[in-house]
Legacy VTK file of the C-alpha trace (Angstrom):
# vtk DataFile Version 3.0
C-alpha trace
ASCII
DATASET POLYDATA
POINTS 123 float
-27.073 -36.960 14.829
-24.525 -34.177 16.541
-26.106 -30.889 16.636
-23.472 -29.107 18.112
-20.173 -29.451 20.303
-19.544 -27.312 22.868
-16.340 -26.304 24.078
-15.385 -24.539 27.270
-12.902 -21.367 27.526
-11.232 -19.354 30.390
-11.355 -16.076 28.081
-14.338 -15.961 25.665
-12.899 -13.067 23.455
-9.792 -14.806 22.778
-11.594 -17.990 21.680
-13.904 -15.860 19.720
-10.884 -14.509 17.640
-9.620 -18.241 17.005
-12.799 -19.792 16.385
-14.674 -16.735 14.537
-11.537 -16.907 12.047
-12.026 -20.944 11.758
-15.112 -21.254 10.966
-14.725 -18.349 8.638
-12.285 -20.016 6.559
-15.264 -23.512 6.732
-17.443 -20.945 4.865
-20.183 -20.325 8.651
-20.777 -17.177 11.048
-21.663 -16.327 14.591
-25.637 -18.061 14.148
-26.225 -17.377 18.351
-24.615 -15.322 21.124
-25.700 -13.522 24.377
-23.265 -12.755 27.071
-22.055 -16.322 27.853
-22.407 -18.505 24.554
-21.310 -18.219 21.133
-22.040 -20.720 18.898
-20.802 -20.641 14.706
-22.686 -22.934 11.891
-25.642 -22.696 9.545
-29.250 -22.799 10.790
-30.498 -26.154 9.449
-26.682 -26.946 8.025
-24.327 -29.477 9.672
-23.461 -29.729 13.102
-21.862 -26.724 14.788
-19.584 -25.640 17.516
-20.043 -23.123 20.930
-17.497 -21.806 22.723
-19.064 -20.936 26.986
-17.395 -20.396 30.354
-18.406 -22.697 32.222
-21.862 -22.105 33.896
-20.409 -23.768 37.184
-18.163 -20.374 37.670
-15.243 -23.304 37.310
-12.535 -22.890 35.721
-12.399 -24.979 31.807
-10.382 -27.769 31.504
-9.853 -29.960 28.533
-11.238 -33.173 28.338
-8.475 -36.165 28.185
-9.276 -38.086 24.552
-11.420 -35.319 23.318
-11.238 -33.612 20.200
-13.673 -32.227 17.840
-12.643 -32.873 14.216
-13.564 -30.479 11.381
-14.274 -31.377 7.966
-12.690 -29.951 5.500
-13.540 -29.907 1.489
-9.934 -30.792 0.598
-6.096 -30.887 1.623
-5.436 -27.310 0.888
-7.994 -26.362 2.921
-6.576 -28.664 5.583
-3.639 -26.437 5.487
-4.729 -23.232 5.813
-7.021 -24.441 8.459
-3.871 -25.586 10.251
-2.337 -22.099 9.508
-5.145 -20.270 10.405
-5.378 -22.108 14.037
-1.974 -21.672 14.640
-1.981 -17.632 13.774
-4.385 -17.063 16.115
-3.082 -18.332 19.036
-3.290 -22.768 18.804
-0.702 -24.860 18.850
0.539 -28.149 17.005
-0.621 -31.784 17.738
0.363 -32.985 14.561
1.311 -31.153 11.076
-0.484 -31.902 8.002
-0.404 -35.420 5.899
-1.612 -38.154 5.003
-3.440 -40.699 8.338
-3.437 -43.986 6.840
-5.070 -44.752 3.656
-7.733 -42.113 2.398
-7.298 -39.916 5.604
-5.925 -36.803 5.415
-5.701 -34.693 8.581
-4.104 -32.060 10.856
-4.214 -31.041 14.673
-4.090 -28.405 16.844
-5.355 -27.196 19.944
-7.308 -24.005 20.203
-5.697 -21.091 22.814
-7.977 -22.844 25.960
-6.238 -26.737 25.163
-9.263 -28.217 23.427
-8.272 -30.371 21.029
-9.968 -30.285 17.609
-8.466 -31.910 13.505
-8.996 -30.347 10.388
-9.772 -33.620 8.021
-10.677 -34.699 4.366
-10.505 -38.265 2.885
-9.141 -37.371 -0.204
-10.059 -39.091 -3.554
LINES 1 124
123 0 1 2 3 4 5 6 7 8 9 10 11 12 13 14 15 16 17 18 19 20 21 22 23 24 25 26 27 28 29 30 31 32 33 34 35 36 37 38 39 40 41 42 43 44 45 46 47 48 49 50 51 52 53 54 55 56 57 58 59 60 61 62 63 64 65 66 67 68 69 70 71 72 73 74 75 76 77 78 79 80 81 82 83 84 85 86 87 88 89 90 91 92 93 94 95 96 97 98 99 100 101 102 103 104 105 106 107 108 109 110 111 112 113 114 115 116 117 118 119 120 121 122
């Protein structure tokens, strides 16, 4: 049902670093960008995610009780999702583990606030 998400930054070529090596490590490229948006995913693959300024000229915020989760094929990958956010400039919401039963999950916020998880329900 989601196509994409879009998320909103205050400096688009810092976000591109963070997200650009995200999405790299979920196995999806740039697929759009002009001089405002990027967006990362697979033509006719799963939902993806864009990173603007806002088109008001506003400043971005973060959205209270908003996060975008990504899904990830397995626990390592979890990890080094976590590692990879954090490298490039997120921070920690929560380190990774276990979420109940058959949840597995870390978060992090990317360098703008926005709050996204790197998931997996393992086996």
């Amino acid at each position: 049902m989601i196509g994409y998400v879009t998320l909103g930054t205050n400096d688009r070529a810092r976000g591109a670093k963070f997200y650009d090596a995200i999405c790299r490590e979920l196995g999806v490229d740039r697929m759009m960008e002009n001089e405002k948006f990027i967006a990362w995913g697979a033509p006719g693959g799963g939902a993806g995610i864009g990173l603007t300024q806002p088109f008001d000229g506003k400043p971005a915020s973060v959205g209270n009780g908003v996060m975008v989760a990504l899904e990830a094929r397995d626990e390592d990958q979890v990890q080094r999702l976590y590692e990879i956010a954090l490298a490039n400039g997120g921070t920690c919401e929560g380190t990774p583990g276990p979420r109940g039963e058959g949840f597995y999950a870390a978060y992090f916020r990317d360098p703008d606030g926005n709050k996204l998880n790197a998931f997996c329900r393992p086996a």
